[in-house]
Steps between C-alpha positions, in 0.01 A plus 500: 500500500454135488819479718347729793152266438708180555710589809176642684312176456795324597521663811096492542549146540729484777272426807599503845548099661257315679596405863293310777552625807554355801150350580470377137232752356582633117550828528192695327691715142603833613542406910836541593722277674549655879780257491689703227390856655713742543562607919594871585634486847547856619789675673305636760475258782132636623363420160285143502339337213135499765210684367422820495427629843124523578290766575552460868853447517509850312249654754707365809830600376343867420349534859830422644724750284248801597399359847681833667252736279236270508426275793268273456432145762178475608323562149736217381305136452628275780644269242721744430547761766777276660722430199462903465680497855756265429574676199576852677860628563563527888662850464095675452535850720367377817211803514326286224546145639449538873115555481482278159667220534448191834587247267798298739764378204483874342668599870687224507694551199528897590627364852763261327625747265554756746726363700592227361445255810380167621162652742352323781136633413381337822654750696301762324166350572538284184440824283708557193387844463548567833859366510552709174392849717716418801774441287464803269406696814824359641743622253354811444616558902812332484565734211394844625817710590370804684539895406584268095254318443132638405250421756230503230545195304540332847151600650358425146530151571435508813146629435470236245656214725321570807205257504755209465833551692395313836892432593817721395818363533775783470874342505650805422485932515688737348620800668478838431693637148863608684379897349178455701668330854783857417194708467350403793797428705602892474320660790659186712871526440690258675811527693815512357632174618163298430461604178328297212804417276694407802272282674404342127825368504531375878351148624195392525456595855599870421238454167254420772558746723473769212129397464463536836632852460291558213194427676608717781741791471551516883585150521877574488423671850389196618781295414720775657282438784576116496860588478479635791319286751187712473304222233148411621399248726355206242278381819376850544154465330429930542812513309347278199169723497724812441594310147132405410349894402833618414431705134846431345562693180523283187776526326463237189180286498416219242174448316193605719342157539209652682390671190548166337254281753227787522431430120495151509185414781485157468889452594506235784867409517846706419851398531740754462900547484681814475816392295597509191538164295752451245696845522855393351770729522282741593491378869407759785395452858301793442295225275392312813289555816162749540509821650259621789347627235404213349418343793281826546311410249510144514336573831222688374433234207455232776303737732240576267474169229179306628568229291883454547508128684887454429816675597840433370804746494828288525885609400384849485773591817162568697619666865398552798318829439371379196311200623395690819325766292333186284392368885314818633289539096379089565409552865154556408510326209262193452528310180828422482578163571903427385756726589926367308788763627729226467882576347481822600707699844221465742633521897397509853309849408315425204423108702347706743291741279343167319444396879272777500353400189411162640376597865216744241199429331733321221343214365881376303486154556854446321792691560820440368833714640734209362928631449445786713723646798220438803726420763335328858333894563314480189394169590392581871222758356365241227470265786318709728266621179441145447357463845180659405505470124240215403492548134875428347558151368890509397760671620801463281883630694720323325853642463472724756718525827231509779705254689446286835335822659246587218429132439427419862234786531323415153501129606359571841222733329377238236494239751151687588401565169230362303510603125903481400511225270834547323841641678864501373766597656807324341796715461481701840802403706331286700598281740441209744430788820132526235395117496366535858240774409454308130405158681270670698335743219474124312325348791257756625398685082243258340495703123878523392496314192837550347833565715816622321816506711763410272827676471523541906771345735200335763768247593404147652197635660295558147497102454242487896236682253401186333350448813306803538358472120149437436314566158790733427777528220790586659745518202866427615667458167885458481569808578440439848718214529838502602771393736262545865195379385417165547146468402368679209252412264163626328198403660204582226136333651208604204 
């Protein structure tokens, strides 16, 4: 017992050091050292040592986790309404966040994740959310594979996007699902020796003439017809009205884009190709190129959008026919104002049809038929619809072959004319029998701005137009040089 008494007193006496700390205070009995403290660092990275999180830290977090059941902005403080927005994930179902949410860096970070792209948001009226629509609105399109896809999730968004999708910009359409193009390819069986899997596999001429076909069953009549000396007259003007109310049956048509445009009214500009981007081993010419009856309803769509300002169908293997039936829906048209064919198999015919176009009530005032086939016929009818047109502004023909015929008549036409500002016409086999009619369409026009005549063999005669040059660009890069000309150099006055 006394042993047991003694070693607890002994060990009642052992008291704990007394340390200074660092700023030299005594350290009050019972404090502990924070020095000597034991530190629990945890495993989990997210963990901190911080405080507790407060009260509204807690309440943000919770509004964000249940913001799909329970969306709440305006009722938010403004202190706090915008870390709320920063907070929110970008993939919120658009039916809830279209109405609810303006706020620019919410879109912005949607927009980015999307697609994964640097934007230019000045080209969409400096409007992340805007961008964000056109985009989604864009891939949605590009996506759709008709007579597969539902057409229900598409309009869905449509009705959702349509107050903000002001310009659509479609690089690619898919065609029709090969059981749908067999379904509806049935009641127009082909002959034997133009049939699908055999032309497939032919060149790309044969490829094109298949769509041709496609568009019009009887067409292989016609090319008999051509076989045998019996072809059209391309000057014969009746012969080019025949085309223009001609109801061909449509055999495989792409995504109806008129049904797109009439549910987006504020639409002001659309750019379209009909091709297929990106389609590996699974390459078919049937991939490429509309059909009349997309050009049917392209047609229609231009006829009857009031807002649509901007036109743009390029390496879509537009035709003749096609374009011509585009021509007669825009003769009455008024609004729009930009009309791009280029890259596409426009001729003499279809040249003529947008002659028509231009002599009209047509108020384009930029039309660009750039790496077409208008040969010198094609060019003859823009030039004498550019005798009493007073409203275009640029006239782009580049790559074309309207040679020293077309380019005589369009340069003795503008040499009258009073609103062209901008011509090019580099790349047409021109040559030095044009420089007469160019000097003289450079003396007598006082509102050509820009001149492009690169790419042509004018000869030694093209370096006398310095002379003839007055507030004009006339842009004679090196690809006008070479072994005959002796002058040539680019005369830019501000």
């Amino acid at each position: 017992m006394s042993g047991k008494t003694s070693k607890t007193a002994t060990l009642r006496k052992v008291e704990l050091p007394k340390e200074t700390p660092e700023g030299g205070d005594v350290l009050a009995p019972g404090s502990l050292n924070p020095r000597r403290m034991r530190r629990i660092i945890a495993e989990d990275k997210s963990w901190n040592q911080d405080r507790v999180p407060s009260l509204v830290d807690l309440c943000v977090g919770a509004i964000v986790r249940n913001f799909k059941d329970h969306p709440v902005t305006d009722q938010l403080p403004p202190e706090f309404r915008q870390r709320v927005l920063d907070e929110l994930p970008s993939n919120l179902p658009l039916d809830l966040t279209v109405k609810l949410i303006s706020d620019e860096n919410y879109w912005k970070r949607a927009a980015t994740i999307m697609t994964d792209q640097v934007h230019d948001v000045s080209k969409h009226g400096d409007s992340w959310k805007r961008l964000f629509f056109e985009k989604y609105v864009q891939n949605m399109v590009e996506s759709y594979i008709p007579g597969t896809s539902a057409e229900e999730p598409l309009h869905r968004v449509l009705a959702l996007a349509k107050e903000y999708v002001v310009s659509l910009t479609i690089t690619s359409l898919q065609p029709p699902a090969k059981a749908a193009v067999e379904q509806v390819l049935a009641p127009h069986a082909l002959p034997d020796e133009l049939s699908i899997q055999g032309a497939l596999s032919s060149s790309r001429k044969d490829a094109s003439r298949l769509i041709s076909l496609l568009d019009d069953p009887n067409a292989i009549h016609k090319d008999k017809g051509d076989a045998t000396g019996n072809a059209g007259n391309d000057n014969d003007d009746d012969d080019d009205d025949d085309d223009d109310d001609d109801d061909d049956s449509v055999i495989a048509d792409h995504l109806d884009i008129g049904a797109v445009v009439e549910q987006l009214p504020n639409l002001q500009s659309l750019s379209l190709c009909y091709k297929v981007k990106d389609c590996g081993m699974k390459f078919n010419w049937s991939m490429f190129g509309m059909t009349s009856g997309d050009a049917q309803m392209l047609a229609e769509c231009a006829k009857y959008s009031g807002k649509l300002r901007s036109l743009s169908v390029t390496e879509s293997m537009m035709n003749d026919r096609h374009v011509r039936r585009l021509a007669s829906k825009l003769l009455d048209n008024e609004f729009l104002t930009r009309l791009d064919l280029s890259h596409n198999e426009i001729s003499d015919k279809g040249a003529r049809g947008l002659a028509k176009l231009l002599n009209a009530h047509s108020k384009i005032t930029y039309l660009c038929l750039a790496n077409n086939q208008i040969a010198e016929h094609g060019a003859l009818a823009l030039a004498k619809a550019m005798r009493n047109n007073n409203v275009l502004t640029t006239l782009d023909l580049r790559l074309n072959n309207i040679g020293d015929k077309g380019a005589y008549a369009l340069f003795k036409e503008l040499a009258h004319n009073s609103t062209l500002t901008t011509l090019n016409v580099s790349s047409n086999n021109l040559t030095h029998r044009s420089t007469a009619a160019l000097g003289e369409m450079l003396e007598k026009n006082t509102t050509l701005k820009y001149l492009d005549i690169t790419c042509n063999e004018l000869g030694d005669p093209a370096g006398k137009l310095a002379g003839s040059v007055c507030d004009l660009c006339v842009v004679s890069r090196c690809d006008l040089c070479g072994p005959d000309v002796k002058v040539c150099q680019c005369i830019c006055q501000p």
